[in-house]
LOPA-777504 format. One record per residue (C-alpha): residue number from 1; x, y, z. Coordinates in steps of 0.05 Angstrom, whole numbers. Layout:
% LOPA-777504
atom num->NUM&x->X&y->Y&z->Z
...
//
This chain:
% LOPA-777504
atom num->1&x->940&y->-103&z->-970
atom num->2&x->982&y->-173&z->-974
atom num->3&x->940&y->-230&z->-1001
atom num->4&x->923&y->-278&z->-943
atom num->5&x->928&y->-358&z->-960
atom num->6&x->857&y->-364&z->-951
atom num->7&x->849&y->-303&z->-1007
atom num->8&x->893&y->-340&z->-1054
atom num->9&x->861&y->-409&z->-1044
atom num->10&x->799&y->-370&z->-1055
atom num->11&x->823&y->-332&z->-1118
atom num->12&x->849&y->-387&z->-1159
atom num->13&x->779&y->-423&z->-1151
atom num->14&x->752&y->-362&z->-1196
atom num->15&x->815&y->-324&z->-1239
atom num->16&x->811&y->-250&z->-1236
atom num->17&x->766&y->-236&z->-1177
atom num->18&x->810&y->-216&z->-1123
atom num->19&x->776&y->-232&z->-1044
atom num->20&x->790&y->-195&z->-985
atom num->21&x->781&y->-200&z->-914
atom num->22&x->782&y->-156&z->-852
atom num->23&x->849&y->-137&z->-836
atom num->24&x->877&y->-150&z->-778
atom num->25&x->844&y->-216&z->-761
atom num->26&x->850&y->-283&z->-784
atom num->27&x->801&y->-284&z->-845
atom num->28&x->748&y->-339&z->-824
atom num->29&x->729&y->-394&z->-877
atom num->30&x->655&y->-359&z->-889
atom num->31&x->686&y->-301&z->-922
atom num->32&x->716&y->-336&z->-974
atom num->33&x->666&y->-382&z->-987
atom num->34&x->617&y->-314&z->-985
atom num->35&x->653&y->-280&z->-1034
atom num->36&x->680&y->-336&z->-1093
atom num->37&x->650&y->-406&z->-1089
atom num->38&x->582&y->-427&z->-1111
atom num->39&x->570&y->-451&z->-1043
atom num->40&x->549&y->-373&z->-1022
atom num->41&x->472&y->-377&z->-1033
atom num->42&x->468&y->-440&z->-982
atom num->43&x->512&y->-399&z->-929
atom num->44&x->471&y->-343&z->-940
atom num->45&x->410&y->-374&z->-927
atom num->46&x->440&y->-421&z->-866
atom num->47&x->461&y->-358&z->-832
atom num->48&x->421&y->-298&z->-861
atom num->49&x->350&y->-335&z->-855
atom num->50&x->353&y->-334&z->-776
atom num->51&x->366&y->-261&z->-777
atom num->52&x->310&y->-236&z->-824
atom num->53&x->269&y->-289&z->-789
atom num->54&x->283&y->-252&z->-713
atom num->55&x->275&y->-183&z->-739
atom num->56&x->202&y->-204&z->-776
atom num->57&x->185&y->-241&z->-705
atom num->58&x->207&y->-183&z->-662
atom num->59&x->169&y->-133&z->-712
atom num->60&x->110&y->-173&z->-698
atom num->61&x->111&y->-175&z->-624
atom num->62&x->119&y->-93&z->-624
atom num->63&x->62&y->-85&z->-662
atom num->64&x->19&y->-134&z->-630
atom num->65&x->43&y->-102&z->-553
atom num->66&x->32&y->-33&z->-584
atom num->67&x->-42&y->-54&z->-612
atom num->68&x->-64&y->-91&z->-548
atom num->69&x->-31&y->-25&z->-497
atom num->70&x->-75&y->13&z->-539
atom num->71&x->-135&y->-20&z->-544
atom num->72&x->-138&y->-36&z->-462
atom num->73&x->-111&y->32&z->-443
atom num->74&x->-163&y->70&z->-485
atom num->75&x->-212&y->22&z->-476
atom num->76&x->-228&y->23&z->-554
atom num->77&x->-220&y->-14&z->-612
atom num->78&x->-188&y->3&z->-686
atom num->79&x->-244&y->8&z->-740
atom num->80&x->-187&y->-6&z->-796
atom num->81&x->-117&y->-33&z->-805
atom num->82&x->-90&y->34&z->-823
atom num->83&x->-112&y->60&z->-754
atom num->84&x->-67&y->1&z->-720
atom num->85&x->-11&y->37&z->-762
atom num->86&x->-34&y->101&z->-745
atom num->87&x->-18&y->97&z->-662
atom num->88&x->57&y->104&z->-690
atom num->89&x->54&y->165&z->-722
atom num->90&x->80&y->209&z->-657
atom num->91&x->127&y->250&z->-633
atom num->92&x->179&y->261&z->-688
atom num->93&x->154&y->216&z->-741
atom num->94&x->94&y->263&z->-766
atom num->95&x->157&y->306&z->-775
atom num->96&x->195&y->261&z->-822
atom num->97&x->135&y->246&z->-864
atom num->98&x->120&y->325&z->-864
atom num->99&x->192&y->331&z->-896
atom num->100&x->174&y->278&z->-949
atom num->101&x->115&y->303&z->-967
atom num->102&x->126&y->386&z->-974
atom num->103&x->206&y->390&z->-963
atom num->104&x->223&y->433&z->-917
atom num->105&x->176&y->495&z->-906
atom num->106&x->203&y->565&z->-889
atom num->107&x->142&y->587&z->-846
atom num->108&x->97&y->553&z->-786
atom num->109&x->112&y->508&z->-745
atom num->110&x->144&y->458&z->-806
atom num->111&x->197&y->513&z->-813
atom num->112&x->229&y->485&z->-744
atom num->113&x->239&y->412&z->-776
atom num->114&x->302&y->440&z->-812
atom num->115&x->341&y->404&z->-754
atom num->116&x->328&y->337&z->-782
atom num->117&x->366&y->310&z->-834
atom num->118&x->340&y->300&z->-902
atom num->119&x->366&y->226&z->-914
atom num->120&x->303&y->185&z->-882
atom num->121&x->252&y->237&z->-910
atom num->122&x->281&y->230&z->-985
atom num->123&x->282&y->154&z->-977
atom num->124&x->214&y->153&z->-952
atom num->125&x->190&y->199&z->-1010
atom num->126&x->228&y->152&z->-1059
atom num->127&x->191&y->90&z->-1031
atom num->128&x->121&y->137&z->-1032
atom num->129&x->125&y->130&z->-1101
atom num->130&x->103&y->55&z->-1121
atom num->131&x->57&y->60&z->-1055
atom num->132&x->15&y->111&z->-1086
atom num->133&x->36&y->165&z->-1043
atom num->134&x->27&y->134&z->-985
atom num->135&x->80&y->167&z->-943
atom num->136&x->60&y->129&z->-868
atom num->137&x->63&y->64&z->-917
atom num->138&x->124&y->84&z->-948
atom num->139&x->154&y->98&z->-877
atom num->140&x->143&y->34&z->-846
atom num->141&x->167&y->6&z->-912
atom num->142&x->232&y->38&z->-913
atom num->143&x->239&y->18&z->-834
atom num->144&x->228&y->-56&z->-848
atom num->145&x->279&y->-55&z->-908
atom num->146&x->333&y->-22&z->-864
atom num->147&x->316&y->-67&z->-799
atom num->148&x->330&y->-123&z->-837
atom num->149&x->400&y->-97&z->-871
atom num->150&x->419&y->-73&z->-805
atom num->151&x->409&y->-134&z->-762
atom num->152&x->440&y->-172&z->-828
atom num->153&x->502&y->-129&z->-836
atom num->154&x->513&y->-131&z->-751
atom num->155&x->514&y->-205&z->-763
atom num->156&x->561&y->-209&z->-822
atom num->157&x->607&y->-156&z->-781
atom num->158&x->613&y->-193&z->-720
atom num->159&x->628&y->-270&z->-755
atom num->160&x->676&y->-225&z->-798
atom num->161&x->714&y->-203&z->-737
atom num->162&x->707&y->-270&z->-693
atom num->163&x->694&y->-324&z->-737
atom num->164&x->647&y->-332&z->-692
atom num->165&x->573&y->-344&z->-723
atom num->166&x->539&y->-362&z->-649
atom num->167&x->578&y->-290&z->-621
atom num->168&x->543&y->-256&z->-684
atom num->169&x->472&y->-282&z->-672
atom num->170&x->477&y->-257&z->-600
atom num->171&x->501&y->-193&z->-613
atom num->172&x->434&y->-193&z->-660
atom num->173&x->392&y->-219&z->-615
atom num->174&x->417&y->-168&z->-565
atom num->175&x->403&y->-116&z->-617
atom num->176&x->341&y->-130&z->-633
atom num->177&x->305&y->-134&z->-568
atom num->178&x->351&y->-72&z->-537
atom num->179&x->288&y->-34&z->-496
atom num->180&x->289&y->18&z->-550
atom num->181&x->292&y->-25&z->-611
atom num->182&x->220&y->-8&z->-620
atom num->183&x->249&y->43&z->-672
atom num->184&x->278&y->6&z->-713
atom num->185&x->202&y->-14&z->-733
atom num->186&x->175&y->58&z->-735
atom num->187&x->183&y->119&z->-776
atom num->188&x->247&y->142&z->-747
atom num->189&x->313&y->146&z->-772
atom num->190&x->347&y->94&z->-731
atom num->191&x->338&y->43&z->-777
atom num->192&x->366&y->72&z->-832
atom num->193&x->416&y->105&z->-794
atom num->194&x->444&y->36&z->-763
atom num->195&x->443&y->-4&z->-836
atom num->196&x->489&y->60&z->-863
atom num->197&x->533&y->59&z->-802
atom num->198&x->538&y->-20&z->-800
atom num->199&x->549&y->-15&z->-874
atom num->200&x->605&y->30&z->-874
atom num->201&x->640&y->-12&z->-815
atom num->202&x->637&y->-77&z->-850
atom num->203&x->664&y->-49&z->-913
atom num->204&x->723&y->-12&z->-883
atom num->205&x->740&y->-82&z->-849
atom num->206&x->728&y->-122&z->-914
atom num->207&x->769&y->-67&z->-953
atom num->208&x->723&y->-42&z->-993
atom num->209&x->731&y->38&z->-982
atom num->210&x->699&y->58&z->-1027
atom num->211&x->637&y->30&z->-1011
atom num->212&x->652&y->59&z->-938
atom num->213&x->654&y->121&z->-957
atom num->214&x->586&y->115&z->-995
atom num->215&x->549&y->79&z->-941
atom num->216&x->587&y->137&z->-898
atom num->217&x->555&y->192&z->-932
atom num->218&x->484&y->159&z->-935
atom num->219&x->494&y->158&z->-852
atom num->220&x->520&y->234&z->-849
atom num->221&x->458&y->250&z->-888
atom num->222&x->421&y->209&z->-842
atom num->223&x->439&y->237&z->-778
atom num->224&x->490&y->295&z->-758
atom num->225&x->521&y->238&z->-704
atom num->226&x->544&y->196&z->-773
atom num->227&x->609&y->248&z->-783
atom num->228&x->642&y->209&z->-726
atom num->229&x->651&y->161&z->-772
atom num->230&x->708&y->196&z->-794
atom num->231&x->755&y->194&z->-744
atom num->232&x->731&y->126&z->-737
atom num->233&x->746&y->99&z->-812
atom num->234&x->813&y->137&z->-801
atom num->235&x->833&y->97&z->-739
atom num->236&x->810&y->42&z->-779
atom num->237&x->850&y->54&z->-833
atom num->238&x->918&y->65&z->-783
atom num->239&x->898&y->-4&z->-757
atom num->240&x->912&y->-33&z->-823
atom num->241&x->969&y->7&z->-835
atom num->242&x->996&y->-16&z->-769
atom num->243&x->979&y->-92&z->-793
atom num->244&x->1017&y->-77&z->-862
atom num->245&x->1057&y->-22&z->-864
atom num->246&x->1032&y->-3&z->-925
atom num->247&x->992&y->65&z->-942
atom num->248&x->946&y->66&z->-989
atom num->249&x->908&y->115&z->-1039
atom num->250&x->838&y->81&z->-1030
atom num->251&x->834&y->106&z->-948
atom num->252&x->815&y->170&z->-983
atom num->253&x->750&y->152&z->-998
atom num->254&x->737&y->157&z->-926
atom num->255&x->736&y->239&z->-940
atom num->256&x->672&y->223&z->-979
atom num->257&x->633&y->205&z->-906
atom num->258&x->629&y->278&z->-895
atom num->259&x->589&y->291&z->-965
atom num->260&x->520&y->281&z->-929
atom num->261&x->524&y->347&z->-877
atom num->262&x->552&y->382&z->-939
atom num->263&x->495&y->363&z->-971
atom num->264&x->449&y->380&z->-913
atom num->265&x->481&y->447&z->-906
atom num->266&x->479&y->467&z->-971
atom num->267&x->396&y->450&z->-961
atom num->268&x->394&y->500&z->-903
atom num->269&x->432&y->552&z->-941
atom num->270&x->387&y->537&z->-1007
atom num->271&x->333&y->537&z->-960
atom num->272&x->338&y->593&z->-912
atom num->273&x->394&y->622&z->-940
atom num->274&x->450&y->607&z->-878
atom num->275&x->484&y->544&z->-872
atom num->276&x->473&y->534&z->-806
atom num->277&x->403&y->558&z->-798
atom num->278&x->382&y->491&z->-764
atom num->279&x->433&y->514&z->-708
atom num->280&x->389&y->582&z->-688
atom num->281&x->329&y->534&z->-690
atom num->282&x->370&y->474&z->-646
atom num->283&x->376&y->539&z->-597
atom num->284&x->312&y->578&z->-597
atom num->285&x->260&y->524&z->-609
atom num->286&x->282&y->464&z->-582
atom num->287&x->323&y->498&z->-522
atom num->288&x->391&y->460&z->-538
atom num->289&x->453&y->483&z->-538
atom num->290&x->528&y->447&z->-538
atom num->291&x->547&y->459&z->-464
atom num->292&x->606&y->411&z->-430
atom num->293&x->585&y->340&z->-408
atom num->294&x->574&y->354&z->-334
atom num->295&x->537&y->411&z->-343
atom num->296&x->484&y->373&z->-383
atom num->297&x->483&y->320&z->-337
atom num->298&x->475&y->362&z->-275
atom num->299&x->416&y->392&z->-303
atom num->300&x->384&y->323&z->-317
atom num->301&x->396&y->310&z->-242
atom num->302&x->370&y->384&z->-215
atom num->303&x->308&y->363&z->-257
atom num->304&x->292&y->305&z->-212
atom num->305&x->282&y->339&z->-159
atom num->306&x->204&y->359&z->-149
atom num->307&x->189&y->315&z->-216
atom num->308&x->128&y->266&z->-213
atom num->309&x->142&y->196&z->-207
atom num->310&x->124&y->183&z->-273
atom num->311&x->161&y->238&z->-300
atom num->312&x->225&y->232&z->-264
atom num->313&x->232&y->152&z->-287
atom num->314&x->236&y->171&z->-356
atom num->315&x->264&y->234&z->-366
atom num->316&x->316&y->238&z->-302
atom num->317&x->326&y->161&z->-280
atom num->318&x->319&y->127&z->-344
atom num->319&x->361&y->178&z->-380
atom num->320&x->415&y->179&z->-328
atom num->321&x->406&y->102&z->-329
atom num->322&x->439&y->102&z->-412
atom num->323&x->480&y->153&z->-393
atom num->324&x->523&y->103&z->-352
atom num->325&x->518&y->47&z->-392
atom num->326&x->543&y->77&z->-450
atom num->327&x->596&y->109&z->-409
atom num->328&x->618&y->40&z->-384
atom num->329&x->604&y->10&z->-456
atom num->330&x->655&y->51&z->-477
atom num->331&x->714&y->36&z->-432
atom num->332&x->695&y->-34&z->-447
atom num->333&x->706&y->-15&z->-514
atom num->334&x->771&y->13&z->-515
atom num->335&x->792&y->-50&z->-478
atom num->336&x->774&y->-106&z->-504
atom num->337&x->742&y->-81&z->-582
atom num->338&x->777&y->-47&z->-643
atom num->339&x->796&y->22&z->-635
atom num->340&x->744&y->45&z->-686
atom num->341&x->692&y->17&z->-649
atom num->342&x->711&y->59&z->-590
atom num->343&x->723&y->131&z->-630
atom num->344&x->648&y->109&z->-653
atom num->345&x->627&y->94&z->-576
atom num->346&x->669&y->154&z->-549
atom num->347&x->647&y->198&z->-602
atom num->348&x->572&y->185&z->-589
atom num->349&x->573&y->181&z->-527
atom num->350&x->594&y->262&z->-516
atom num->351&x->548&y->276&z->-570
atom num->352&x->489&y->258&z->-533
atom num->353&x->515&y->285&z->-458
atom num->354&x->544&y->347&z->-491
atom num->355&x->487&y->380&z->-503
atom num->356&x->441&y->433&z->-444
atom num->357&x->384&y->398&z->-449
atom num->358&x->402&y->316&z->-441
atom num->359&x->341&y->278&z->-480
atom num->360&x->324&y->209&z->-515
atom num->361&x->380&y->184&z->-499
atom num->362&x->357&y->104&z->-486
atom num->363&x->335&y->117&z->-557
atom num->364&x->409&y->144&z->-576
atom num->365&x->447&y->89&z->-552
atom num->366&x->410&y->40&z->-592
atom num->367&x->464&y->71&z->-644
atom num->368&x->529&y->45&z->-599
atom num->369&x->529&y->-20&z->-637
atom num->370&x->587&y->-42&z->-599
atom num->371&x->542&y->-49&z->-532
atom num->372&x->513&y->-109&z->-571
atom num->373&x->586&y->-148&z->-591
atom num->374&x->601&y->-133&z->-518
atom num->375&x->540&y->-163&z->-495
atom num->376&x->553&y->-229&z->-539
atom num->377&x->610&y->-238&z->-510
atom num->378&x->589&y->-231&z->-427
atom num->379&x->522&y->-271&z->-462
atom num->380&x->565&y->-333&z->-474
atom num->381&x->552&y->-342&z->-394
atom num->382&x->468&y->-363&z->-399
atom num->383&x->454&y->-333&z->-333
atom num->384&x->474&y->-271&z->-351
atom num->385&x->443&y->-285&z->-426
atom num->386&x->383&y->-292&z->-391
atom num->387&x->385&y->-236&z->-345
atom num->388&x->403&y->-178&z->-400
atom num->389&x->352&y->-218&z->-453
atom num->390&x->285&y->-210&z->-388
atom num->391&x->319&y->-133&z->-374
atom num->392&x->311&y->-117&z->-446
atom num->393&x->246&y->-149&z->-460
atom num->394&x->215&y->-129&z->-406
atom num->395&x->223&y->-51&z->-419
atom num->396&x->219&y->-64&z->-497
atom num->397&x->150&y->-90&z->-484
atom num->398&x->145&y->-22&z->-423
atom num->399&x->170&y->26&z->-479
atom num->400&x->131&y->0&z->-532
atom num->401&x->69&y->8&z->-492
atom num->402&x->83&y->75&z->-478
atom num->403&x->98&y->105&z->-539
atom num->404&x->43&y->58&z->-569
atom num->405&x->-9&y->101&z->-524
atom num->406&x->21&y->174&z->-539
atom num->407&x->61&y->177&z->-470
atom num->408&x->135&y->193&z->-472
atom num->409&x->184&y->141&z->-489
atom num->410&x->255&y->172&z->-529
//
């Protein structure tokens, strides 16, 4: 890649230490400051402090909402702290902390978590280790660390491709208080997940492929949805060859995204000696199956039909509900965002429809990080700032509640 002005101002400040930028876009003054003057710790602070200071105050509120919708609903208190922890422990999280603790288990019930990926589990188990084997502990630790990288590195993406630093705190705040963000706080994966993904993004646009393809096989290992980063880094890649006409040796780090689901079949086979064991148990114990887009939809729609009230809101209407706006999301996408950022949206987005049994999929588009830049940018309007920001609060704090109290909620 050519050396920018900017870079070379930049460079000769510190001999030797050569600065990128994102291709393809002007290279805003931040970066170089970020990466060679001494004035770095100050911009840190001035635009990384806000961040970590949102996702600590957002933490807070879920927790608090998730404490008080217990306590009123069941009409009883908590006898310790661990037991306000303990509400969030549901659903798939006992899951992930049973991989942590044991591995996975080739009898029981446990044998049927082979369809989650081993990345969270083994970072939990890692983090375990100075908490005394406290693996719910360890969880929410390794959920706070990766909330705060991810809402950090969204930031740092978005001023790297706009310049922008008021664009990038929106597309945070946006993030953050998205009605399923609640899982960025919780044992879950998406946490994790999004600082890998974010990760690999911002170093493919700052040049730095190797580290992509790292952070790329930390999010393959993560979650099976990660390998679209590959054809995502490689339309990144043609981007920047399209900028400079120049190929070049590093884009084949990018291969290395893929090393997590070799890892994670490799497991299965070591495991339960087929590579694709998890697939059988996808199919027979958690009835899904890849089927075309429509059909999966169709179903979700037949299934309203009869359904409780309560039951068809969040598992036909609400469901449906994502389903659009990440269909839209994406065409927004491919208009007006980078082409990587829409094989990322399109990719996703046929993941989750693609399937014969359409589920948790408010909770699955809290992964189409591009929803938030796009929101940013309609957000520069306050009306409609205000409108998306009451939306998403008020079914973060509806959500919250729900899951909070052992109900259904992605």
């Amino acid at each position: 890649m050519g050396t920018s002005t900017l870079n070379k101002k930049a460079a000769s400040k510190r001999p030797g230490k050569k600065v990128t930028a994102p291709v393809g876009s002007t290279p805003p003054d931040w970066l170089a400051r970020f990466w060679g003057t001494a004035e770095a710790p100050s911009e840190f602070r001035a635009f990384a402090g806000p961040i970590v200071a949102l996702v600590l105050g957002v933490k807070l509120f879920i927790y608090m909402i998730g404490v008080i919708a217990n306590e009123v609903f069941s009409n009883t208190g908590f006898n310790s702290m661990s037991a306000r922890f303990d509400i969030w422990n549901r659903w798939d999280a006992p899951h992930y902390l049973s991989i942590a603790q044991y591995g996975y288990q080739t009898s029981g019930d446990p044998a049927n978590f082979v369809v989650f990926f081993p990345g969270y589990p083994w970072m939990v188990r890692i983090f375990a280790v100075p908490l005394g084997g406290n693996y719910l502990l360890a969880a929410f630790a390794v959920s706070t660390v990766a909330s705060i990288a991810a809402a950090l590195l969204l930031g740092y993406l978005v001023r790297g491709d706009s310049g922008d630093s008021e664009l990038a705190l929106r597309a945070v705040w946006f993030f953050l208080i998205f009605p399923t963000s609640y899982f960025l706080h919780l044992p879950y994966t998406e946490s994790l997940f999004m600082a890998c993904i974010l990760g690999t993004f911002l170093a493919a646009r700052m040049d730095k492929w190797l580290l992509a393809g790292i952070a790329g096989a930390l999010a393959t290992l993560t979650r099976i949805n990660g390998l679209v980063l590959l054809p995502a880094l490689a339309v990144e890649a043609y981007s920047q060859y399209r900028a400079t006409g120049r190929i070049r040796l590093q884009w084949l780090w990018i291969a290395l995204a893929g090393l997590g689901v070799a890892v994670y079949l490799y497991m299965n086979y070591h495991v339960y000696g087929r590579p694709f064991a998890f697939m059988t148990v996808q199919r027979e114990h958690w009835y899904k199956t890849l089927q075309w887009p429509w059909t999966g939809i169709h179903s979700k729609i037949e299934a309203g039909h009869g359904a409780k009230p309560g039951d068809k809101q969040m598992l036909v209407d609400q469901e449906l509900l994502y389903i659009v706006i990440g269909a839209v999301a994406t065409i927004a996408t491919w208009i007006w965002l980078r082409p990587s950022y829409a094989i990322w949206m399109t990719g996703n987005w046929l993941l989750f429809t693609s399937t014969s049994y359409i589920l948790s999929t408010p909770r699955y588009t809290l992964t189409l990080f591009p929803i938030f830049i796009l929101l940013a940018k309609v957000g520069r309007n306050r009306i409609v700032a205000m409108l998306v920001s009451v939306w998403s609060i008020l079914f973060l704090g509806l959500f919250t509640s729900l899951f909070a109290i052992g109900q259904w909620a992605y």
